[in-house]
C-alpha positions as a Markdown table, in Angstrom:
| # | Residue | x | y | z |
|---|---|---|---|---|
| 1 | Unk | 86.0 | 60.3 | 128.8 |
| 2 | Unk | 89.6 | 59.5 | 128.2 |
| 3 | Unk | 91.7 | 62.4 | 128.1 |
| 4 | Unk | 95.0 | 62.7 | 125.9 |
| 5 | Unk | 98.3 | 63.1 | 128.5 |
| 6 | Unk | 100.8 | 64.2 | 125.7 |
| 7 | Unk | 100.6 | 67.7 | 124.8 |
| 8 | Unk | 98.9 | 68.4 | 121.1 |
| 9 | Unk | 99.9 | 71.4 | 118.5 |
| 10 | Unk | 97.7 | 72.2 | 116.0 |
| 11 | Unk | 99.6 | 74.4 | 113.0 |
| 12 | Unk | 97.6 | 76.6 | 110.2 |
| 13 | Unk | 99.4 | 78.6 | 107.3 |
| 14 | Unk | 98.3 | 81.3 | 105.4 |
| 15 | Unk | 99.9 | 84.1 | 102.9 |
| 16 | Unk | 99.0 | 86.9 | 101.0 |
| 17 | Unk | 100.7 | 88.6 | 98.4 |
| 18 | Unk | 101.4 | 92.4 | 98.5 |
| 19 | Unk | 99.4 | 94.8 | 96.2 |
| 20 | Unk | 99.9 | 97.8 | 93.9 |
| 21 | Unk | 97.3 | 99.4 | 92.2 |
| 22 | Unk | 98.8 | 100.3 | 88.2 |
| 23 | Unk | 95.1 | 102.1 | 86.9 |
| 24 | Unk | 91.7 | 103.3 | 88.5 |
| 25 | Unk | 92.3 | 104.4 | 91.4 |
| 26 | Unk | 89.6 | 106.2 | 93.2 |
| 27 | Unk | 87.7 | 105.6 | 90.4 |
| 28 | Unk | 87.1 | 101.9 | 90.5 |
| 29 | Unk | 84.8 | 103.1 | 93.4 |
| 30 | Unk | 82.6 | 104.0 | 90.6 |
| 31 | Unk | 82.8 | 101.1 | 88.6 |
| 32 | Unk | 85.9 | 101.9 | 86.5 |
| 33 | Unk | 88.0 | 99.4 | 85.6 |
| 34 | Unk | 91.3 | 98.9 | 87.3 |
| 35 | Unk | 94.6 | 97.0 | 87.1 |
| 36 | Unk | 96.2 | 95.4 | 90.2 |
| 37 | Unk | 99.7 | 93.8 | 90.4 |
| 38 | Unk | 100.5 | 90.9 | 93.1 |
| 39 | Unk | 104.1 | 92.0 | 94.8 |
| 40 | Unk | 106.3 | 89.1 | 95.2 |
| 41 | Unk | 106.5 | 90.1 | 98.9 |
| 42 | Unk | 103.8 | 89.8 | 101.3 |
| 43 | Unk | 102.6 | 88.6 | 104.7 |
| 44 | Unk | 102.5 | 85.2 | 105.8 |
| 45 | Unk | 100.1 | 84.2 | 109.1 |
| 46 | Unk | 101.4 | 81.3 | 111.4 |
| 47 | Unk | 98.5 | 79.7 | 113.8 |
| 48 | Unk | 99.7 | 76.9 | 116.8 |
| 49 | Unk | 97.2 | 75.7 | 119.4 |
| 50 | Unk | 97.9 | 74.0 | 122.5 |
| 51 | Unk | 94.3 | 72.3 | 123.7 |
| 52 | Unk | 96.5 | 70.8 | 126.9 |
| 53 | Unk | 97.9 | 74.5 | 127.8 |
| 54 | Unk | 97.7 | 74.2 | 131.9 |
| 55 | Unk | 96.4 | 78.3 | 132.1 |
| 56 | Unk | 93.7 | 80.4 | 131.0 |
| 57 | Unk | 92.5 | 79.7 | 127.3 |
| 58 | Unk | 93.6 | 82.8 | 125.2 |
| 59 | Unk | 95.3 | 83.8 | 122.3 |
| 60 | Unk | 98.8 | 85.1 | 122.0 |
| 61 | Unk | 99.7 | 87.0 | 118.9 |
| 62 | Unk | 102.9 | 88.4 | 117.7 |
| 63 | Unk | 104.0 | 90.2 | 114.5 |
| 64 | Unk | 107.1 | 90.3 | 113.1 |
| 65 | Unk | 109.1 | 92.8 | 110.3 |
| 66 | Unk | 111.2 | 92.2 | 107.6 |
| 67 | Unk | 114.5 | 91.8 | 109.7 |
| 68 | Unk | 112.4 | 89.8 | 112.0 |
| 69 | Unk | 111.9 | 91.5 | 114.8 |
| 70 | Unk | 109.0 | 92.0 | 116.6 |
| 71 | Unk | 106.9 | 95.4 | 116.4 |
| 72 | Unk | 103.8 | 94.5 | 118.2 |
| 73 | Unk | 102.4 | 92.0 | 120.7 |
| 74 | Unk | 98.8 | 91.3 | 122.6 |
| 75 | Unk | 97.5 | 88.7 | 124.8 |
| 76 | Unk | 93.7 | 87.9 | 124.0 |
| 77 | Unk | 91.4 | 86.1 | 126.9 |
| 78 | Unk | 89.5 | 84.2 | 125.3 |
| 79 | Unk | 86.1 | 83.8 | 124.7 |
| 80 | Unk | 85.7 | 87.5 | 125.3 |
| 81 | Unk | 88.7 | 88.8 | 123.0 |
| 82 | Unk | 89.1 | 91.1 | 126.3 |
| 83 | Unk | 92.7 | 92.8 | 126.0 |
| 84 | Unk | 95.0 | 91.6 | 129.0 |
| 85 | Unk | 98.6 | 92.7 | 127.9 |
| 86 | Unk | 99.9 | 94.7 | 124.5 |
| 87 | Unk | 102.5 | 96.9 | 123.5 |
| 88 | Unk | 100.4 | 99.6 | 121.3 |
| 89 | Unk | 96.8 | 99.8 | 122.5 |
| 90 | Unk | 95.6 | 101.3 | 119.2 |
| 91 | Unk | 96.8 | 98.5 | 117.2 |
| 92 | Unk | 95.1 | 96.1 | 119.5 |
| 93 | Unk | 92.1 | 98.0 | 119.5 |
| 94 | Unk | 91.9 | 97.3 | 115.8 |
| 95 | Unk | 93.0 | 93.6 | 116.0 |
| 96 | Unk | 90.2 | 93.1 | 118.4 |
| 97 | Unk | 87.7 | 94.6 | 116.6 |
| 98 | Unk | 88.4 | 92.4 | 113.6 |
| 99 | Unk | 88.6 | 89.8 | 115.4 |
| 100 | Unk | 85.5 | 90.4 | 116.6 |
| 101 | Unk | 83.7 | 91.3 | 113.4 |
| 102 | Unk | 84.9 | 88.1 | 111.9 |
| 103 | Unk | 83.1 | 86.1 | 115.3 |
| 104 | Unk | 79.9 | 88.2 | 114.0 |
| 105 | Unk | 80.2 | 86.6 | 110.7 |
| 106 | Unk | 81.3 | 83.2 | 112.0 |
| 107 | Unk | 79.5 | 83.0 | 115.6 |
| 108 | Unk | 81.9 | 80.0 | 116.6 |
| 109 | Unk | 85.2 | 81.4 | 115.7 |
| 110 | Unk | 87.4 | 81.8 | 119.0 |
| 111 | Unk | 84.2 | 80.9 | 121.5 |
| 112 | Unk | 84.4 | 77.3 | 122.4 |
| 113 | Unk | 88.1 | 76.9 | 122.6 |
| 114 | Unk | 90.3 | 75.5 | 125.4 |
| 115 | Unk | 93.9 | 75.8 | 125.8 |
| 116 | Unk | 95.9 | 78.9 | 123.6 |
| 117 | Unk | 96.4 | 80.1 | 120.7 |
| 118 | Unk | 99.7 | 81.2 | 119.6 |
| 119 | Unk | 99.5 | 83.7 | 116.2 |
| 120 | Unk | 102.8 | 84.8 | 114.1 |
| 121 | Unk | 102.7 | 87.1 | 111.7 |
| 122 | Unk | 105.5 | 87.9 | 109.4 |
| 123 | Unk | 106.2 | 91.2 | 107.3 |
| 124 | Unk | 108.2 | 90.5 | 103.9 |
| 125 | Unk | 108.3 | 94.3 | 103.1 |
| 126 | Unk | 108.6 | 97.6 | 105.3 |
| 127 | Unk | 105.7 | 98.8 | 107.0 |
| 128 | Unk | 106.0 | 101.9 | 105.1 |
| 129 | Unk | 106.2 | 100.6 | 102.1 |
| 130 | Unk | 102.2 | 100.6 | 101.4 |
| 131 | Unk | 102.1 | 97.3 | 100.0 |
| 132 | Unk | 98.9 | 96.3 | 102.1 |
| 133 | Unk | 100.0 | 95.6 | 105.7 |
| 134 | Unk | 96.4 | 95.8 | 106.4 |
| 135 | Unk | 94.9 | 93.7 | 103.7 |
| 136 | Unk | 97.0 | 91.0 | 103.7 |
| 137 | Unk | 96.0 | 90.8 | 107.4 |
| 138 | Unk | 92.5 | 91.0 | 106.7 |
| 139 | Unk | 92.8 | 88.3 | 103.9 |
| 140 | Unk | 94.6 | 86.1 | 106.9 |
| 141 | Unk | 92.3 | 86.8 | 109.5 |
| 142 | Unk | 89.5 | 85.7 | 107.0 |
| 143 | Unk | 91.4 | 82.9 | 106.0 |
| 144 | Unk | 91.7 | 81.4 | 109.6 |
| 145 | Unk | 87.9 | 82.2 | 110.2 |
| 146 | Unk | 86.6 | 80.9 | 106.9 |
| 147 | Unk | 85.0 | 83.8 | 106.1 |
| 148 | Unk | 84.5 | 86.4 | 103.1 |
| 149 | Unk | 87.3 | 88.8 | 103.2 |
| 150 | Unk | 85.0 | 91.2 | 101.7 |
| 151 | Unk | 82.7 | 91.2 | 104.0 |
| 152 | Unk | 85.3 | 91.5 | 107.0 |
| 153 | Unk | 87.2 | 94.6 | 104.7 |
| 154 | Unk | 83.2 | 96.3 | 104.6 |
| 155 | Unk | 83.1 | 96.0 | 108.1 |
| 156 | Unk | 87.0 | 98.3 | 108.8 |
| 157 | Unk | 87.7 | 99.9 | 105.7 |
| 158 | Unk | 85.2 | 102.0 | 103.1 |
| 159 | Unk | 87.7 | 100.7 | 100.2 |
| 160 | Unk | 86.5 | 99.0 | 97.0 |
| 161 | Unk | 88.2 | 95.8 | 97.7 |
| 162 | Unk | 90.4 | 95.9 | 94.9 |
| 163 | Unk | 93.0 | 95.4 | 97.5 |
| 164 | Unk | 91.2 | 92.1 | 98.8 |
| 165 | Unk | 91.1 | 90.6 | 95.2 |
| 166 | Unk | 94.6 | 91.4 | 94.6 |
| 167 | Unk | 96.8 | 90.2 | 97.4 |
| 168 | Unk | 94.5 | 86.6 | 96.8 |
| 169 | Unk | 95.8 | 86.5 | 93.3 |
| 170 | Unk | 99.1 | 85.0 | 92.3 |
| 171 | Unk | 98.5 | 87.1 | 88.6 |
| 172 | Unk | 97.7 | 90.6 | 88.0 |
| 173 | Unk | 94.0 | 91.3 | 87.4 |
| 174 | Unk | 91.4 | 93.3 | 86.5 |
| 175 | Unk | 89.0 | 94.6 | 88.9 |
| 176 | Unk | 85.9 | 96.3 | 89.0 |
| 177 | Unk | 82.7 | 96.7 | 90.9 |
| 178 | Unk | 79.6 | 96.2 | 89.4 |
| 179 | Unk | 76.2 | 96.2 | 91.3 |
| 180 | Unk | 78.5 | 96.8 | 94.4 |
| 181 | Unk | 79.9 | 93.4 | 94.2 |
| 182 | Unk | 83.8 | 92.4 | 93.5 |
| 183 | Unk | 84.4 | 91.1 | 89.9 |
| 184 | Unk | 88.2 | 89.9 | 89.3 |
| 185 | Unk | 89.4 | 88.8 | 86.1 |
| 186 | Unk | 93.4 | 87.0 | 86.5 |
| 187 | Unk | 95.4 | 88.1 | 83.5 |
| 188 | Unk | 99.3 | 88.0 | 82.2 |
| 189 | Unk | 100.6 | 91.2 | 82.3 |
| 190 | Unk | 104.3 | 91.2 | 81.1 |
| 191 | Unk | 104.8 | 94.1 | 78.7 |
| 192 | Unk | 107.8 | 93.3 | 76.4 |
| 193 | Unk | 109.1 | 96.8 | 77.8 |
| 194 | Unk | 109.4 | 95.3 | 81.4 |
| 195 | Unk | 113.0 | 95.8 | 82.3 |
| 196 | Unk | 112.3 | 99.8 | 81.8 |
| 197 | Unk | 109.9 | 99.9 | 84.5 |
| 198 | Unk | 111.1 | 100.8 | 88.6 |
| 199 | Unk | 109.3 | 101.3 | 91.2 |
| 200 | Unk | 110.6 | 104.2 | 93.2 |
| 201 | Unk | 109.4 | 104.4 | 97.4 |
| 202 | Unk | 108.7 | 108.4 | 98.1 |
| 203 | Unk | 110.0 | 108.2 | 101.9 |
| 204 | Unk | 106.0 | 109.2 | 102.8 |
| 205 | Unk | 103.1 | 107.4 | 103.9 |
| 206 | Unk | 99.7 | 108.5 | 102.9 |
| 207 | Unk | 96.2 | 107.2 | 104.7 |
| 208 | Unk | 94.2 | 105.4 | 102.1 |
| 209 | Unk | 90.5 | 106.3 | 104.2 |
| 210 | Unk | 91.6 | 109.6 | 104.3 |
| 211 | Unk | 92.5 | 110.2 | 100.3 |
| 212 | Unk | 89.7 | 107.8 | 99.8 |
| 213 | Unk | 86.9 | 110.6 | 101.9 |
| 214 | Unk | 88.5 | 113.5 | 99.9 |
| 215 | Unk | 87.8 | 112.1 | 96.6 |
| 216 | Unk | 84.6 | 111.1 | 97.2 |
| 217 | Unk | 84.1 | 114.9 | 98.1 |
| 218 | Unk | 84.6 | 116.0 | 94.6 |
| 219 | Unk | 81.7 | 117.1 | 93.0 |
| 220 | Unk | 83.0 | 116.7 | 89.3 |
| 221 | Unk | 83.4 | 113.1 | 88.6 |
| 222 | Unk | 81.4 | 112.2 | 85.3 |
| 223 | Unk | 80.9 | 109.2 | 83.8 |
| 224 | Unk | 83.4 | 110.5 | 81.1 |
| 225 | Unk | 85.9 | 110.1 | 83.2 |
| 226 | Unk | 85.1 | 107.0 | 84.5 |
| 227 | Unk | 85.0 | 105.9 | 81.2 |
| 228 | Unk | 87.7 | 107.4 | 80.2 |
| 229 | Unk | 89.9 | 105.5 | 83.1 |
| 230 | Unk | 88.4 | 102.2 | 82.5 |
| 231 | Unk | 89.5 | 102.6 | 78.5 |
| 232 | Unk | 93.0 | 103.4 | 79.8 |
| 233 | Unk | 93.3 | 100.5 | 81.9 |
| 234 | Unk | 92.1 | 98.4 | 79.0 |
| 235 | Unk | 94.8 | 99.8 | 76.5 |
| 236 | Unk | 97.2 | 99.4 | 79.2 |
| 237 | Unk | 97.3 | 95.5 | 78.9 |
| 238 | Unk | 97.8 | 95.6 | 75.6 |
| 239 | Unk | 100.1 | 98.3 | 74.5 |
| 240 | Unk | 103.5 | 96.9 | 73.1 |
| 241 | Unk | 105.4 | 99.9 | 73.6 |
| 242 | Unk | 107.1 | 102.2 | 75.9 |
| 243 | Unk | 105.4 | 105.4 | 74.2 |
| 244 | Unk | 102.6 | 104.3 | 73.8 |
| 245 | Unk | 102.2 | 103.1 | 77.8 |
| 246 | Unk | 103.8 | 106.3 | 79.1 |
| 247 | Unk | 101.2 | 108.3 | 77.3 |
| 248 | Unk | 98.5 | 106.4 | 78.3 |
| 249 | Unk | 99.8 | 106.5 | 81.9 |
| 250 | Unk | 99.9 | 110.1 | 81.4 |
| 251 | Unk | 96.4 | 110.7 | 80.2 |
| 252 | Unk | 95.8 | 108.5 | 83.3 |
| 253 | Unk | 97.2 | 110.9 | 85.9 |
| 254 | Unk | 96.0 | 114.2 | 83.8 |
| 255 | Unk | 92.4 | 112.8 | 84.9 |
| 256 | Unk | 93.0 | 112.6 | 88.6 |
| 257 | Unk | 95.1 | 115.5 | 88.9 |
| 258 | Unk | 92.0 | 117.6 | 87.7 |
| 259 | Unk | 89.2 | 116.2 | 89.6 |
| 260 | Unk | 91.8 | 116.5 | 92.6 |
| 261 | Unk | 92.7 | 119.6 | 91.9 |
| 262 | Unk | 96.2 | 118.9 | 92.5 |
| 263 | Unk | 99.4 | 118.4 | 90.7 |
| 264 | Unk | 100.7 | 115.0 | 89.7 |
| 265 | Unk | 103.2 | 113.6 | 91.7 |
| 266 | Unk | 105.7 | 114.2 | 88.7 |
| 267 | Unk | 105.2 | 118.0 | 88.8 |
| 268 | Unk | 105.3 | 118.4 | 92.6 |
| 269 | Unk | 108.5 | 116.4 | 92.8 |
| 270 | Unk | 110.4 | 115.9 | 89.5 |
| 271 | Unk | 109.1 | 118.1 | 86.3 |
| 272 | Unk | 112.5 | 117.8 | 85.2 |
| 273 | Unk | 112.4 | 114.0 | 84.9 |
| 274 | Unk | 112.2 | 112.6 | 81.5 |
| 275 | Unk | 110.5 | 109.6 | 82.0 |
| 276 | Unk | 107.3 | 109.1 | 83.6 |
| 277 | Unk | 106.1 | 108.8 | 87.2 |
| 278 | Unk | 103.2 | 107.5 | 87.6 |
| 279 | Unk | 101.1 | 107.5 | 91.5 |
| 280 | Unk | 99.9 | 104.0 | 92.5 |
| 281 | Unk | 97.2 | 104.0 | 94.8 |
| 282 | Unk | 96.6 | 107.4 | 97.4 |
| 283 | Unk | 98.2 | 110.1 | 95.7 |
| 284 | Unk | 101.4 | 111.6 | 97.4 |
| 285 | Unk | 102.2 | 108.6 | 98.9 |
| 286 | Unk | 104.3 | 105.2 | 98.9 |
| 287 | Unk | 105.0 | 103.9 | 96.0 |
| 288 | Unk | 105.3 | 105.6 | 91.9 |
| 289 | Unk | 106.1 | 103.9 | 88.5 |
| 290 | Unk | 108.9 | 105.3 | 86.9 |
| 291 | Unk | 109.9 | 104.5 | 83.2 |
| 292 | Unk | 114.0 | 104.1 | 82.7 |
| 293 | Unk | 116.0 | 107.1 | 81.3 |
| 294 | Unk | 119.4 | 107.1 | 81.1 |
| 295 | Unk | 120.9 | 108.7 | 84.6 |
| 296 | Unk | 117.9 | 107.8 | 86.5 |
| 297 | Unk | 119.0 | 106.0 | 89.7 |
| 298 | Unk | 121.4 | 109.2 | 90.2 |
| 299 | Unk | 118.5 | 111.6 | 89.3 |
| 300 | Unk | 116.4 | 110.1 | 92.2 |
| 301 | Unk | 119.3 | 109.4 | 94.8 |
| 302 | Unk | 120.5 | 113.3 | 94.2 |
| 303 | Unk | 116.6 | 114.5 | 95.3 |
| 304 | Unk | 116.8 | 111.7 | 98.3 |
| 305 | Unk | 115.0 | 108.9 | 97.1 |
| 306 | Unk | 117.0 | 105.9 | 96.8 |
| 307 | Unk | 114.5 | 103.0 | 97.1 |
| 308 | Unk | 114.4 | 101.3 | 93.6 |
| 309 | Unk | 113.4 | 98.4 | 92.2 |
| 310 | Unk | 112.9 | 96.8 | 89.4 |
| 311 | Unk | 109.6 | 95.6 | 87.8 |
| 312 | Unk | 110.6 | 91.9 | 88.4 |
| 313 | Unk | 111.8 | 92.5 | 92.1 |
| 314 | Unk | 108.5 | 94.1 | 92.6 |
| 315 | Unk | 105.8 | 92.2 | 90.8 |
| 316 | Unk | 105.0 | 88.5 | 91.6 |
């Protein structure tokens, strides 16, 4: 066998967009129709492997911020995956176990290797924002493994994988589950009202398994409702008007808010605000849609909340 003297570097890419979740959430776990939005920002996923690397075969993995700097690091043996260095043992805990999960669905992945891996992930956004740190790793992970990033979400996360389809998407799109399965339809989704539309970050983060467990706890979801969601989510792409979209929007979060029990994010934190504000995703949490009025920007910044942008510097 004639063996190779020069070192060799193997590169992979892979990127995934950020998601927001517009309509149906929570209920698109019962078949309800929802609408996703691709964020211009996302995660991107670097691979390099050195077959001639002189020490033990493993995999070095580092992930980066948005102001590039690194927030977490692990060093992988490999074939076992066994954890031999890391900087947050929780975090590597889960990485392994996906890791792991994806070798279940692809026996070869990461067993017959020699040399090291070398993995870089990059953040376009702020962890906090809620933009899908997690799923965008996921899609990655499946990505480099060739495998179906719904089967490796299944395996972590008890979503509807929503998520999944959206941050694969360069388009909005319209999700929903039927027979348990993903079905994603890619539309254009650029109201002629646009430039009247923010996104405004609530300083909070809320834990999508958690709001996820205490909506399945409610007793009182019909199939009105559900209904009643998916028809709003179908109006939505359509409507040619600022009225007409805030009032869908606030039908929207009227439905939620009573199955919840709780108030709307717009009477908790801003009953006084003319425009509407409208949850995406968990409740409480992340990111809203806000609709222009004049004074707004000081409105917000005067309660504490000066992360704003606009429709375009959000959605891809």
């Amino acid at each position: 066998m004639i063996f190779i003297s020069i070192m060799q570097k193997y590169e992979h890419f892979f990127y995934s967009h950020g998601k927001l979740l517009l309509t149906g959430e929570y209920f698109i776990l019962y078949g309800a129709y929802g609408l996703a939005l691709p964020t211009v920002k996302g995660q991107s996923f670097t691979i390099y492997y050195d077959k001639n690397y002189s020490g033990s075969s493993g995999l070095h993995w580092k992930s980066f911020d948005n102001i590039d700097k690194p927030w977490f690091e692990v060093f992988f043996k490999l074939p076992s995956l066994d954890i031999c260095y890391d900087t947050e043992k929780k975090i590597a805990f889960r990485l392994r176990n996906l890791l792991l999960e994806s070798r279940k669905i692809k026996k070869n992945f990461l067993k017959n290797s020699f040399g090291i891996f070398y993995v870089k992930t990059k953040l376009e956004f702020p962890i906090n924002w809620g933009l899908g740190s997690s799923s965008t790793l996921i899609n990655n992970i499946a990505k480099w493994a060739s495998i179906d990033p719904y089967m490796l979400l299944e395996k972590n996360f008890p979503g509807s994988g929503y998520d999944i389809a959206c941050v694969s998407n360069s388009k909005p799109i319209i999700f929903k589950l039927k027979n348990k399965k993903p079905h994603v339809i890619p539309i254009n989704f650029n109201p002629p009202f646009k430039k009247k539309l923010f996104f405004l970050h609530l300083n909070k983060k809320k834990n999508t398994c958690e709001g996820i467990r205490f909506f399945r706890s409610k007793k009182n979801i019909s199939s009105k409702s559900i209904d009643s969601i998916s028809s709003i989510t179908k109006k939505i792409i359509v409507c040619k008007t600022l009225k007409e979209f805030e009032i869908l929007l606030l039908k929207h979060e009227r439905i939620i808010s009573e199955i919840l029990n709780l108030p709307t994010v717009k009477e908790h934190y801003f009953p006084d605000y003319l425009g509407i504000v409208k949850s995406l995703g968990t409740w409480g949490g992340d990111f809203v849609l806000i609709s222009f009025r004049k004074g707004m920007k000081k409105y917000f910044s005067k309660k504490g909340f000066h992360t704003i942008l606009s429709f375009d510097e959000m959605i891809l």
